[in-house]
C-alpha angles and dihedrals in degrees: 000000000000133000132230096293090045097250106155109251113269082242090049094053083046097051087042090056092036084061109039084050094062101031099040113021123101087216114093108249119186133152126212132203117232081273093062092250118151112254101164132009133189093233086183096070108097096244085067113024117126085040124104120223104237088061081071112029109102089022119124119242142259093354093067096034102069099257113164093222114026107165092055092047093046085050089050090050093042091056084051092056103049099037097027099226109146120239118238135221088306115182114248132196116206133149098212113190101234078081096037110254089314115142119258131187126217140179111238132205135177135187119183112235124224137174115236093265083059094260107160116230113171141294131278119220124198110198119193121177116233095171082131106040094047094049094054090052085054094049085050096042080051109049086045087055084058101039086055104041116034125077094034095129128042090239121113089205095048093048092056079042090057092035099063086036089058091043107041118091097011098055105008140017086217129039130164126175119211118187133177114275093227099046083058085056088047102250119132111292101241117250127261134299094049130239109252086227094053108120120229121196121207102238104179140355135190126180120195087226092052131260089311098094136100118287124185093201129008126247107279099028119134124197131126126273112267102223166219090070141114086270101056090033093058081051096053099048103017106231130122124268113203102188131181105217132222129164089251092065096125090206078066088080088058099067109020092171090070087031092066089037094056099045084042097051091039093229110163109192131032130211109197107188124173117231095218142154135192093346097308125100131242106181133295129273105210106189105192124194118223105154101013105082122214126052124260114283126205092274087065093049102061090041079056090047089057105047089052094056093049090042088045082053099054088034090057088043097057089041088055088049097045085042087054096032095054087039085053092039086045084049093045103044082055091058102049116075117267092212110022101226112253116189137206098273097024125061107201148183149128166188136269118165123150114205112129103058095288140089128225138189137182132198144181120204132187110236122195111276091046086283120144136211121227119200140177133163153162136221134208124251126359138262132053086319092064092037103056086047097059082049088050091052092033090060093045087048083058091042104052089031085068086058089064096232131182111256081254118049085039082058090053097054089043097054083051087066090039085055089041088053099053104040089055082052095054088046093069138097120291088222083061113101084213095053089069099044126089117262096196123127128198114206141152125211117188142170124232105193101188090192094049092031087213121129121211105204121174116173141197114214086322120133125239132286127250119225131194119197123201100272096062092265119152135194144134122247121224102231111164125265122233123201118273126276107273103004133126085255104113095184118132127257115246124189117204119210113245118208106219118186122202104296097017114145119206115197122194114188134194104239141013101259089055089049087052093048094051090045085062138096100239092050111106087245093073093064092055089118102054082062151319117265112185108260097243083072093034085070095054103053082054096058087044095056098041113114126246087259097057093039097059090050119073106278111216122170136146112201127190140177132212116235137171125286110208111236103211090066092069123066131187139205132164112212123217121235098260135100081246087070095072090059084048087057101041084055100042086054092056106043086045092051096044081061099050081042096233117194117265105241086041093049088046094046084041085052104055086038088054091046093059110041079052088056103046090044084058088047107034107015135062133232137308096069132181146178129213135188115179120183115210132106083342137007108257120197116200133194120188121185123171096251125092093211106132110222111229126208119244138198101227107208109235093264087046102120088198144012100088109103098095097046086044078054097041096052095046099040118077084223130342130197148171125230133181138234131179089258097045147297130297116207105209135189126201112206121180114241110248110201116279 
């Protein structure tokens, strides 16, 4: 009604807005008794267009309304009735049947009504759908999950690991990776489309219900796509396939191993999406529905899209670093020695794993004197760059090694390569990888003399050796500790002298943690005493016994045991400082040799050696002078005079009377050499033994 100036009532203008709102207004509109029976209901809002009024009025809610969890919501509504706080924009779950039993989500309010005595009538509900709103959080939620947490290792098995961790529950109840079984070894992923005998290996499967469902094929197992289906097509053109399953789909007969897995598992729609990346293929993410209803729409293929480029990307990363990181352990494992040399009076061998960011090597080489070199050493940073480091300071240790020359002074030419290295790193570029990272090495050289039982050691930012003695005694020497290889530190190199008695074993490993583990009483050289394993077994109870924390790290570790030296293969004579004392040598070599029964062609060739190193020690050097002879892998004649003159090789012209002794040496012996003592100097020859 109107008044008297023909304004509309106040009741009228209520009753007209009342009505408009729940005839007109998208937002779900709906009052409640205070038995939660339905009064009145908005039927234009979508959840119940299509759905007459008097179908709802009188029914109860939520039971008779689809909510997916009724007795939580009524409780809800009932607290709002007794202590009148409003509800606010609670999330609620229905399957209404204008969308055919899919789930929906709303936004739910309620406000208690009262009359003005404080009567309580009801409750009023305003119901707004957010389907849309609430699954794009969850893309997104989704997609960050991934984002985040995808492409954390540089392993292609552990990224599709990550990947359906990341997506199942939050976008999928099923997820499986498949990648191509050469791109997990590090080869070129093949070009799209695929070859159809191209052979895929399921790298990783969740499921939202546990391990317990259904699988086609395990984890781990390799074999080519059937096709054609959904699986090998998205593969071929590399485009998505987004498929609702039903036991009647004829491609099903193709592949009966994932047949039976999806009517068994109960999964109702397929996303098929190709991990792919500049036009070559890495493998194939399939998302499968079970409890989630509905199939996935174009919103949740191009989510799809993009997970499988970022997870292309980290998949292609790790490939490239498991391609780098076999061609650098490949490299490695050639440089290191396949049988450690063990002489006659050193057994020998070693341990070389990479495994925390470095890259480590060991050697033993023979010296002249049946002496032999021990090495060991580390390099800075990982991949080819590190790996052809360690070959750059292996050959120099070789090369200076030859010159026989003393742990420390070997250490100091070799720190001169390692300075050279890294300043030819800083000088490139800054865009260069290389040119950020550290150029430093970390080695020990040291001399084991088996007649004289001393070893020489010198190291570079190495730690101390370990030594057991034959008793089971262990302990530690304080040798002293030179800089590192390479680095600003201009202090000298030192060497300290180590005493080894007959079945000593010396150990020098490669970090601290290792020292201290083989200074324990749980480390394997501790029980040295209860027996003497060879040392080739001996590593590897070593390697057995080290902590995680020691495993995960590079093992580096050079072990070596003292044995005898027989002493009638050495003799001795001291050679009087007259021209006579060249026919004394000359006879003492070949009634020595006779004994050892020398071959004939070696014990001619030893005789004429030993005859002119005589001869040049009378004319050039200085007393005392000696002659040894020494029978192992080879015969070695050695000459010492008092003098540190280093004799030089020269190239006599053809009307030269003189100047021919060293290259006569140098033809008949196998190598020769010169070292240096404090008294003096010895020139040695090494001949192979021909049969006798």
């Amino acid at each position: 009604m109107a008044d008297g100036t023909g304004v509309p009532a106040a009741s009228d203008t209520g009753t007209a807005i009342l009505d408009a709102l729940f005839t007109r207004s998208p937002v779900g509109l709906a009052v409640l008794d205070t038995e939660l029976r339905v009064l009145r209901v908005n039927t234009a809002a979508p959840p119940l267009q299509g759905l007459r009024e008097e179908d709802l009025v009188g029914r109860r809610f939520p039971r008779a309304h689809h909510v997916a969890e009724p007795e939580k919501i009524e409780a809800l509504l009932r607290a709002v009735l007794s202590d009148g706080v409003p509800m606010r924009e609670r999330i609620v779950r229905a399957r209404p049947p204008v969308y055919h039993g899919n789930e929906h989500v709303y936004e739910v309010s309620a406000f208690r009504l009262e009359e003005p005595l404080g009567t309580v009538l009801g409750v009023a509900l305003t119901v707004v759908d957010v389907t849309d709103r609430e699954r794009g959080r969850t893309r997104l939620a989704a997609l960050d999950g991934v984002r985040q947490h995808v492409g954390r290792t540089l392993d292609v098995v552990a990224t599709c690991q990550e990947l359906v961790d990341a997506l199942v529950p939050a976008f999928a109840d099923v997820a499986v990776v498949e990648v191509v079984d050469a791109v997990i070894r590090g080869d070129e992923p093949p070009l799209a489309p695929l070859p159809r005998d191209a052979r895929l290996r399921r790298a990783a499967f969740r499921s939202g219900d546990g391990e317990g469902r259904p699988q086609a094929h395990p984890v781990g197992d390799v074999r080519a796509l059937p096709g054609p289906t959904p699986y090998s097509q998205a593969l071929t053109d590399l485009r998505p396939r987004a498929v609702g399953l039903r036991p009647s789909l004829p491609w099903l007969t193709a592949d009966p191993p994932r047949a039976r897995a999806i009517r068994e598992s109960g999964v109702h729609a397929l996303l098929a999406v190709p991990l792919d990346l500049r036009g070559t293929v890495l493998g194939l993410l399939s998302l499968y529905r079970s409890r989630t209803p509905g199939t996935y729409d174009e919103a949740d293929i191009e989510l799809a899209r993009d997970v499988a480029r970022h997870t292309a990307l980290c998949v292609d990363n790790a490939r490239r670093y498991t391609r780098d990181h076999t061609v650098a352990a490949t490299v490695l494992r050639h440089m290191l020695p396949l049988h450690p040399a063990s002489h006659t009076a050193l057994e020998a061998d070693g341990i070389a794993r990479p495994g925390g960011g470095g890259s480590g090597w060991y050697d033993t080489i023979a010296l002249s004197g049946a002496r032999t070199a021990l090495v060991a050493g580390s390099v800075c940073g990982e991949g080819i760059a590190a790996t052809a480091t360690v070959g750059q300071l292996r050959t120099v240790v070789h090369a200076l090694a030859s010159l026989d020359l003393d742990p420390e002074e070997l250490l100091a030419r070799l720190n001169d390569t390692a300075s050279l290295l890294a300043a030819e790193r800083a000088d490139l570029p800054p865009a260069n990888p290389l040119h950020r990272e550290p150029s430093c090495a970390h080695c020990v050289y040291a001399v084991y003399d088996p007649l004289t039982r001393i070893c020489t050691a010198a190291r570079a930012g190495y730690p101390a050796p370990v030594v057991v003695r034959p008793d089971g005694t262990v302990e530690s020497p304080d040798t002293p500790a030179g800089p590192a290889l390479g680095s600003a530190d201009l202090s000298p190199f030192a060497a300290d002298c180590i005493a080894l008695p007959l079945g000593s074993t010396i150990a020098f490993p490669g970090s601290s943690a290792l020292a201290g583990y083989l200074r324990g009483t749980r480390s394997p050289l501790c029980r040295e005493s209860e027996g003497a394993p060879p040392v080739h077994d001996l590593c590897d109870d070593i390697l057995y016994g080290l902590p995680a924390a020691i495993q995960d790290g590079d093992v580096v570790l050079v072990l070596a045991r003292t044995r005898c030296f027989p002493s009638d293969r050495v003799a001795t004579l001291a050679l009087d400082d007259t021209p006579a004392a060249v026919a004394a040598a000359r006879e003492y070599t070949r009634d020595r040799l006779a004994a050892w029964e020398v071959g004939e062609e070696t014990a001619m060739n030893a005789e004429l050696i030993v005859s002119e190193l005589a001869t040049n020690a009378l004319r050039y050097g200085s007393p005392p002078l000696e002659l040894r002879l020494i029978l192992d892998r080879g015969l070695t004649c050695e000459v010492s005079d008092g003098r540190d003159t280093a004799p030089h090789l020269r190239h006599a012209r053809t009307t030269d009377e003189g100047g021919r002794g060293l290259f006569i040496v140098a033809q008949l012996a196998q190598t020769w050499g010169t070292r240096y003592s404090p008294v003096g100097k010895t020139v040695w020859t090494e001949l192979a033994l021909s049969p006798s």
